[in-house]
C-alpha positions in Angstrom: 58.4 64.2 72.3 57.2 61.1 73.7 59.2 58.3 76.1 56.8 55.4 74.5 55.2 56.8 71.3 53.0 54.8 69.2 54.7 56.1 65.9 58.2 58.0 65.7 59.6 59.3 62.8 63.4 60.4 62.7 65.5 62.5 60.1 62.9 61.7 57.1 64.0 62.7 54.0 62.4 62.3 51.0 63.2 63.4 47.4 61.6 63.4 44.4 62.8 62.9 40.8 61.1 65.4 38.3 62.3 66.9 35.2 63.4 70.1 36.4 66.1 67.9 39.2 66.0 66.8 42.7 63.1 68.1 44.5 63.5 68.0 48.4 59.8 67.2 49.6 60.6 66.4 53.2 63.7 67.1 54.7 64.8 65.3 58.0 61.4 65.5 59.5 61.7 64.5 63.0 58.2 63.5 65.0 56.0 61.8 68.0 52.7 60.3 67.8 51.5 59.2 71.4 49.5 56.5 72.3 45.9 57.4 72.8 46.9 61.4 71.5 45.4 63.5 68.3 48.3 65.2 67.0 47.4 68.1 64.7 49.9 68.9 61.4 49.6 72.2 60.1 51.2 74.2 57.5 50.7 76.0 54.1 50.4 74.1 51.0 53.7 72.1 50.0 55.1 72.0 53.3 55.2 68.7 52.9 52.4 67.5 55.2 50.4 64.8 52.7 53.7 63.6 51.8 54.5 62.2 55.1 51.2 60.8 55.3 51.8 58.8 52.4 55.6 57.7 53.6 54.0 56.4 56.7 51.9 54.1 54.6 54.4 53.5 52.5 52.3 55.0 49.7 54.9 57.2 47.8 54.5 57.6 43.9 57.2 55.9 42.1 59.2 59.1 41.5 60.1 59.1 44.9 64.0 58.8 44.6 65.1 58.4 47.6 64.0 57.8 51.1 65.7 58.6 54.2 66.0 58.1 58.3 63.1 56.4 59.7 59.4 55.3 60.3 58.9 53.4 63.6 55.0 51.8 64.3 54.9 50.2 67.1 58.3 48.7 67.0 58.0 47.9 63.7 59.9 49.2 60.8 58.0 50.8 58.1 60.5 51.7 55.8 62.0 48.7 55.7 58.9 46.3 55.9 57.9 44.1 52.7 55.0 45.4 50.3 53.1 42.1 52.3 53.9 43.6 55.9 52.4 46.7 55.3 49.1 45.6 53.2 48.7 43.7 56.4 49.0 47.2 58.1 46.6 49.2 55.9 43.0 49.4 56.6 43.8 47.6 60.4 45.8 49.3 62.6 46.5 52.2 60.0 43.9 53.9 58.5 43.8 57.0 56.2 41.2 59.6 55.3 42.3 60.9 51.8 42.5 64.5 51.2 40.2 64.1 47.6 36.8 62.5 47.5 36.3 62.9 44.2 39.1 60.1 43.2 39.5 58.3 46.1 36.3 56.0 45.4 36.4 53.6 43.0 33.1 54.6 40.6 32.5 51.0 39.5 31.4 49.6 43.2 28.4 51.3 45.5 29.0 52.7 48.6 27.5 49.6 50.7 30.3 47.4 48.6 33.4 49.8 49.6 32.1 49.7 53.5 31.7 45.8 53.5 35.0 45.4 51.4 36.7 47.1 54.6 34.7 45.1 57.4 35.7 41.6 55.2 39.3 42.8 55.0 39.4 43.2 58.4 38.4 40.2 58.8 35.6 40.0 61.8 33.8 36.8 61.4 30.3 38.9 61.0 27.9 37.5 58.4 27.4 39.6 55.6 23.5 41.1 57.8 26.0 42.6 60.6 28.4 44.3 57.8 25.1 45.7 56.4 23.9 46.7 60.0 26.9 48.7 60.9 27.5 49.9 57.3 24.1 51.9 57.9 25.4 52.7 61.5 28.7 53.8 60.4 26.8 56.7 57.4 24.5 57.9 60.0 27.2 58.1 62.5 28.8 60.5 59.6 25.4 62.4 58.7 24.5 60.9 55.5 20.9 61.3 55.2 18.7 58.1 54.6 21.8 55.6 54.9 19.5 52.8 53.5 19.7 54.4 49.8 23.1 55.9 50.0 24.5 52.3 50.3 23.1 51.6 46.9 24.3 54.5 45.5 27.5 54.7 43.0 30.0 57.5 44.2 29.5 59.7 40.9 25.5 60.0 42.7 26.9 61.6 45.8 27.8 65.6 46.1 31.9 66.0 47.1 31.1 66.2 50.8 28.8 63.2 51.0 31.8 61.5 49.2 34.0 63.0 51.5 31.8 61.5 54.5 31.6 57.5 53.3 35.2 58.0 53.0 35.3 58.4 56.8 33.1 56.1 57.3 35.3 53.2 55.9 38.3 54.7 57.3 36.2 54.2 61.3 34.6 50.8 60.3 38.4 49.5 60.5 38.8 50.9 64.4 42.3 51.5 63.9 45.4 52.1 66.4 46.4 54.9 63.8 44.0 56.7 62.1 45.4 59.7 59.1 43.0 62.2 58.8 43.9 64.3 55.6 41.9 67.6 55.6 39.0 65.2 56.1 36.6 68.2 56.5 37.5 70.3 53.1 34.6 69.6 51.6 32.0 69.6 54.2 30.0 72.8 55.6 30.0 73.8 59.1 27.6 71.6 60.9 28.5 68.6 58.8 32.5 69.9 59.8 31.4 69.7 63.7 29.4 66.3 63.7 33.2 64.8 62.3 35.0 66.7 64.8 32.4 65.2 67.3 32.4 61.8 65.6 36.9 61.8 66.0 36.7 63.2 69.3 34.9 59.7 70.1 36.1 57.3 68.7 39.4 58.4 70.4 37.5 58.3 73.8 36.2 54.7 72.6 39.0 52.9 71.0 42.2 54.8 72.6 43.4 55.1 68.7 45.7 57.9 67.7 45.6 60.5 65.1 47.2 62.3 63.0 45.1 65.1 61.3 46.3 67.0 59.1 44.7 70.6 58.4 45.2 74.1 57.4 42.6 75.6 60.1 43.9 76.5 63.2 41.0 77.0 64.8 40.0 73.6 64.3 42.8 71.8 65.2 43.3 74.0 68.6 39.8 73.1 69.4 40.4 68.6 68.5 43.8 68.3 69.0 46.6 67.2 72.1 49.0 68.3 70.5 50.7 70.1 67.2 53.3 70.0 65.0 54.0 73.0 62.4 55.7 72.1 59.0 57.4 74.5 56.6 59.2 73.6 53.5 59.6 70.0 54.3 60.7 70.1 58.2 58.8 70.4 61.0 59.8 73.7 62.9 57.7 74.0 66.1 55.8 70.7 68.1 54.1 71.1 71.4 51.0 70.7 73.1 48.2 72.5 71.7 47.3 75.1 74.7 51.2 75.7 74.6 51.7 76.3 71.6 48.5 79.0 70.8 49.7 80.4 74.3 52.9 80.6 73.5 54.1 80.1 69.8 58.1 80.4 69.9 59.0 80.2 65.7 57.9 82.9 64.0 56.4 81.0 61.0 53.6 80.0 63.9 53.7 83.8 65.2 52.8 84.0 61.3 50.6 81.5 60.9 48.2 82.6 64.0 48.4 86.1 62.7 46.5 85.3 59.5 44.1 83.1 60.9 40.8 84.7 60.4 38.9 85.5 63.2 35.1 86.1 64.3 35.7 89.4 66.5 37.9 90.4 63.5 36.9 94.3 62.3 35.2 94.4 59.0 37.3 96.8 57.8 41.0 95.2 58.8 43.3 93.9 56.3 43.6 90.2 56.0 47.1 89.5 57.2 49.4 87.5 55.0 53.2 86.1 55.0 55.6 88.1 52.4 57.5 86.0 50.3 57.4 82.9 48.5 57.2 79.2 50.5 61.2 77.6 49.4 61.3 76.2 45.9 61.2 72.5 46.8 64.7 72.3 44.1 66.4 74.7 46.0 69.4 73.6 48.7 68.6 75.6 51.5 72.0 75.7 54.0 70.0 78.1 56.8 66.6 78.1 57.9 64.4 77.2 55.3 62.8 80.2 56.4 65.0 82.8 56.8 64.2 84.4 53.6 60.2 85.6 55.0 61.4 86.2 58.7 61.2 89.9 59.9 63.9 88.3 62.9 66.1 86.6 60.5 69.8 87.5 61.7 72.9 86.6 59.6 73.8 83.6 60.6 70.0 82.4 60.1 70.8 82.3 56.3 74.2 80.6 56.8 73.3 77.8 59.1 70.5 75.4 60.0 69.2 75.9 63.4 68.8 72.7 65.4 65.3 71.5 66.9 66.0 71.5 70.9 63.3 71.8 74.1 62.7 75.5 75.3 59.9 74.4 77.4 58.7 70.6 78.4 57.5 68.7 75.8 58.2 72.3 73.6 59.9 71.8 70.7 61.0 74.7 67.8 64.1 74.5 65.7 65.1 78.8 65.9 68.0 80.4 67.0 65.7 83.2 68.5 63.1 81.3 70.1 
């Protein structure tokens, strides 16, 4: 969706070995990351969406069978770049947020060692004072209350969302040129949820970085993000640019998807809104839209054949015959 994109994924596929047979995780997943844009990803649980984030890093569990189309960064191939090329990535110009706090720590190190570990990978040429100095920074920043004892504390002293926080600390210390955010706000309330929004929303001002934030509240990422892209079942269905697509959602998984959103002017006494059906079994060959089965639209031919992603509006992207 972008002439000079900063990372461009085509056709990825990516399939998983399990006991039960081939499980299609991702299936030719086709997307634009600007330069200096946050792109939301949205989408229910096991579309697929923390999947892709760990293909980008390269980060897929060894039952990952097979991997393919491809990963561009920059001009440089991810999927086909040595283990060494892409630890050289990781924690500099890509950065991740990981979607659990409680495991992403390790318990044996304090929080001041994890944030200095990431300044002295990065390699700075600060003296070990400054990497204190904007280790403190860096937890106020993320509202961590007296930093000063926090960086002394082991993670199994810190509540989920104050985990949650250092972990977005480290992943801003390193300033990246990609930054994953993986429901980075799950475990925090509501103010703690808008001083992060606040704290992104800066640093994209400041360092021209792009993101890739991955959420399952539309009302959040409408409100950060430049653009969005919708996954279901593995593909992306629907990209365009945030107003657009709120304004004018063209698949009717979105359609869906807004519909349920939860509301504050919503009656008391309305019935929350939900999709029928079951999300695609991740085994299962789908030859038509992968959500054909849950469409009130669906027409014959939606079951028999794949609709192609194509433009109905400028920089408007939906793969449905009806849209």
């Amino acid at each position: 969706m972008s002439e000079f994109p900063l990372l461009s994924i085509r056709g990825l596929g990516v399939d998983f070995t399990t006991s039960r047979g081939r499980a299609h995780v991702l299936r030719g997943v086709d997307l634009d990351i600007a330069r200096g844009r946050i792109v939301g990803l949205v989408g229910e649980s096991g579309s697929g969406k923390s999947t892709l984030a760990l293909a980008i890093l390269g980060l897929l569990p060894p039952n990952a069978g097979s991997v393919q189309g491809s990963i561009r960064f920059d001009d440089v191939d991810l999927l086909n770049s040595s283990a060494e090329s892409l630890r050289s990535l990781r924690g500099h110009r890509i950065a991740m947020i990981f979607q659990d706090p409680m495991t992403a720590l390790n318990p044996v190190f304090t929080v001041g060692t994890h944030l200095r570990d990431v300044l002295n990978a990065k390699g700075s040429g600060e003296d070990a004072m400054e990497h204190n100095k904007r280790a403190l920074e860096m937890l106020a920043k993320v509202g961590i209350p007296d930093p000063e004892q926090r960086l002394k504390a082991y993670p199994h002293e810190l509540s989920g969302g104050m985990r949650q926080r250092v972990m977005i600390a480290m992943a801003l210390l390193t300033t990246p040129d990609l930054l994953i955010a993986d429901e980075p706000t799950t475990a925090l309330d509501v103010t703690i949820e808008a001083q992060i929004v606040s704290l992104i929303r800066e640093m994209r001002t400041h360092v021209r970085g792009s993101i890739l934030f991955i959420s399952h509240s539309l009302g959040l990422v409408s409100e950060l993000c430049d653009d969005v892209a919708v996954m279901y079942a593995g593909a992306v269905v629907e990209q365009a640019p945030s107003v657009e697509l709120f304004a004018n959602p063209r698949h009717p998984y979105t359609r869906a998807l807004i519909d349920c959103e939860i509301g504050l002017d919503d009656d008391d006494g309305q019935k929350l809104r939900s999709i029928p059906g079951e999300v695609l079994d991740p085994l299962a060959v789908a030859p038509g839209c992968t959500f054909a089965a849950r469409c009130s639209l669906a027409e014959p031919r939606c079951h028999d054949q794949a609709p192609q992603f194509r433009s109905v509006a400028p920089k408007h992207g939906v793969a449905c015959f009806r849209a």
